[in-house]
matplotlib code that plots the C-alpha trace (Angstrom):
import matplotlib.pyplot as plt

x = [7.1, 6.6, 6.0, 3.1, 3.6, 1.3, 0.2, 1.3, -0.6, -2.8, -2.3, 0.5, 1.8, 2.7, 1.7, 5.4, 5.3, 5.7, 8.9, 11.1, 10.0, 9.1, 11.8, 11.4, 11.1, 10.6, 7.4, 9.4, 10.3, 10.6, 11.1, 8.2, 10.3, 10.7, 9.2, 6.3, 6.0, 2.6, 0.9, -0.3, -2.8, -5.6, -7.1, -6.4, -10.3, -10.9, -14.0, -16.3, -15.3, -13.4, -9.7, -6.1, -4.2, -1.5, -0.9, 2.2, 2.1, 4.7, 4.9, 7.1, 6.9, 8.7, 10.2, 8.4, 9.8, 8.4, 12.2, 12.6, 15.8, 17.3, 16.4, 18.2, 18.8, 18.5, 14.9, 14.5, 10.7, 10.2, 8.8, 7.4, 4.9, 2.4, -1.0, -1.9, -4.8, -7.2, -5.7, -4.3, -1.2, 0.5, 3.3, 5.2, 6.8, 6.0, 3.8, 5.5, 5.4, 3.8, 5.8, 6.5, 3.6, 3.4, 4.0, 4.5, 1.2, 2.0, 1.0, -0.9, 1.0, 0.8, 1.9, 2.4, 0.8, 1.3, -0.8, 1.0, -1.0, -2.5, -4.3, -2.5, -0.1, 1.0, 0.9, -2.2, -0.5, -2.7, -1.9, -3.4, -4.0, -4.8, -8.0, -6.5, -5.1, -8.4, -6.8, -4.1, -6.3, -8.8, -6.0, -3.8, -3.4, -3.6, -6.5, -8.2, -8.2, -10.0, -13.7, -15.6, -17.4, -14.0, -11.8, -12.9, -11.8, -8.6, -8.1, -7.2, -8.4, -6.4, -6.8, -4.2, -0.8, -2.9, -3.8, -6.0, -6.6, -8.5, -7.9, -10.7, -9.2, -12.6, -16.3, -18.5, -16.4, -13.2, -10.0, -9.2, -5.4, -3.5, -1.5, 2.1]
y = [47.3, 43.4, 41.5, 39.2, 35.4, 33.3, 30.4, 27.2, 25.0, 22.8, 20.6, 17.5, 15.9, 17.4, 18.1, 17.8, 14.5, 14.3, 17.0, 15.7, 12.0, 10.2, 10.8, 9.4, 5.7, 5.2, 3.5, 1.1, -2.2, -3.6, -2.5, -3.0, -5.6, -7.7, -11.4, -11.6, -7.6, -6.0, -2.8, -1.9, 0.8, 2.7, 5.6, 6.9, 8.8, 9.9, 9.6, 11.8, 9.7, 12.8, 11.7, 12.2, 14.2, 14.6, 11.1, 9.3, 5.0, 3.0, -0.6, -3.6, -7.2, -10.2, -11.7, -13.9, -17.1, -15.4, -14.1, -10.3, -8.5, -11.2, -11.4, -11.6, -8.7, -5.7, -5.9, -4.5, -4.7, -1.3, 1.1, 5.0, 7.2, 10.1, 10.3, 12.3, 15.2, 12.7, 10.4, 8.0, 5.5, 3.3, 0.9, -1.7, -4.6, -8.3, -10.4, -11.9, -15.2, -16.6, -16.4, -18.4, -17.5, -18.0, -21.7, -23.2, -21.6, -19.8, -16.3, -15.6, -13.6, -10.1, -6.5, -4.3, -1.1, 2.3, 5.5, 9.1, 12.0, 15.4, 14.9, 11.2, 11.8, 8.5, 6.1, 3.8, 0.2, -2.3, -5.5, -5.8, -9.9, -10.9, -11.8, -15.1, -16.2, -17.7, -20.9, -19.2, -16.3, -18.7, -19.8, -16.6, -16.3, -12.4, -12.2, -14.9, -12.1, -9.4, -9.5, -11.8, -9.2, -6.6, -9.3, -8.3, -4.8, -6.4, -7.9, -6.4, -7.3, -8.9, -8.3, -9.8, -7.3, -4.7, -5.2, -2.8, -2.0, 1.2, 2.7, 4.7, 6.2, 6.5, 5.8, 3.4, 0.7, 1.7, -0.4, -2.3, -1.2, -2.9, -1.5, -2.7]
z = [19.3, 19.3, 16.6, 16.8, 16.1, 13.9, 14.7, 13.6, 10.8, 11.9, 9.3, 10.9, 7.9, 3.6, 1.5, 0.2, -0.4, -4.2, -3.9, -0.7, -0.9, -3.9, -6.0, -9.8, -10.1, -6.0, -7.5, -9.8, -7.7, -11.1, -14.8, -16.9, -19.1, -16.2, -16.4, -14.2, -13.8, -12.6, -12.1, -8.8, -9.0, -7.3, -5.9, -2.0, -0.5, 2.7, 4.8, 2.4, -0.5, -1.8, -3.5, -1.4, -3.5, -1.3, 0.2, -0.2, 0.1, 0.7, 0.0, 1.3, -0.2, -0.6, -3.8, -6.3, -3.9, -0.7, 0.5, 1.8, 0.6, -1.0, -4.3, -7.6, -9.7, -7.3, -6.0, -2.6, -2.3, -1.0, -3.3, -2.8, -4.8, -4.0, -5.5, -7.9, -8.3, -8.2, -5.4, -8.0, -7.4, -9.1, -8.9, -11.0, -8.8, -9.2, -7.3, -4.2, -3.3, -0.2, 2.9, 6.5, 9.0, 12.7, 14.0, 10.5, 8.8, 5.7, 4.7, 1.2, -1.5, -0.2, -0.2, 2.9, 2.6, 4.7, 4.0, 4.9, 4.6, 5.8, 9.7, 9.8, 12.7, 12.1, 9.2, 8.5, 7.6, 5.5, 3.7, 0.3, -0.7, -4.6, -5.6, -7.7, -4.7, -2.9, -1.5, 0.1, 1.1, 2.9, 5.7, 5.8, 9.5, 9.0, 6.7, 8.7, 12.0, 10.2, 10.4, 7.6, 6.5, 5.5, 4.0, 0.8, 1.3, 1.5, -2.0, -4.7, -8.7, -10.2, -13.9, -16.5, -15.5, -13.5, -9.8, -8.6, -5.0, -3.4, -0.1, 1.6, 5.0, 6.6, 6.6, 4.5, 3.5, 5.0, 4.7, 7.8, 9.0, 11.7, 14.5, 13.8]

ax = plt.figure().add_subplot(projection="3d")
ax.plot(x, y, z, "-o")
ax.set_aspect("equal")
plt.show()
């Protein structure tokens, strides 16, 4: 007698995220207590506007001067955290700093963004710009190559010590990712 195979998932990617990945306090780039500390928070939807409950994000950023891995005090910039039932994130870093562009140009204050998550074969990867930061916004080299009309889905609100930023992974209003 043979024994019949089942077919493999069709699913590509989790949802384990929360158990093999995101180990506690991957989404702490910062302690709370730290001067200049923020929250970074939002919700993950897909292209029905329903939440992502099991995405993971990760996010790379420079320091508060603009440097990448070579900060003071331990800060890495690179930070992990699944959403929750209701495709909620959150993480506590600090605001980077604006960093060297192409040619000369600087680049606005900024946080690198990549989406994991069920059907992505690959990572999305975003950038997410602050919403106090409209001079250096207006001549980011980056920002400045996405469409007039989705820069705004780009920024996040910034609100005392809370940034928030949404991510919708299809559809009406979806964010704009880039290739690299």
């Amino acid at each position: 007698m043979s024994e019949r195979l089942l077919p493999t998932p069709s699913q590509t990617v989790g949802p384990y995220f929360g158990i093999a990945l995101t180990p506690e306090g991957a989404n702490e780039l910062a302690p709370s207590d730290t001067p200049g500390s923020i929250l970074v928070e939002g919700t993950v939807r897909d292209g029905a506007g329903a939440p992502v409950h099991d995405g993971m994000l990760e996010i790379w950023q420079a320091d508060e001067k603009g440097h990448y891995l070579e900060s003071d005090g331990g800060f890495t910039g690179f930070g992990r955290c699944h959403t929750d039932d209701k495709g909620h994130y959150e993480f506590r870093t600090i605001k980077p700093g604006s960093i060297p562009g192409p040619e000369g140009t600087g680049q606005a204050p900024h946080i690198n963004v990549a989406v994991y998550g069920t059907g992505l074969l690959k990572p999305v990867r975003t950038r997410m710009y602050f919403s106090d930061e409209a001079a250096a916004n207006s001549i980011d080299p980056v920002l400045s190559g996405v469409d007039e009309s989705r820069r705004r889905l780009l920024i996040a609100a910034v609100t005392d010590d809370r940034v928030t930023f949404d991510i919708r992974l299809q559809g009406d209003d979806e964010t704009p990712f880039f290739d690299a």
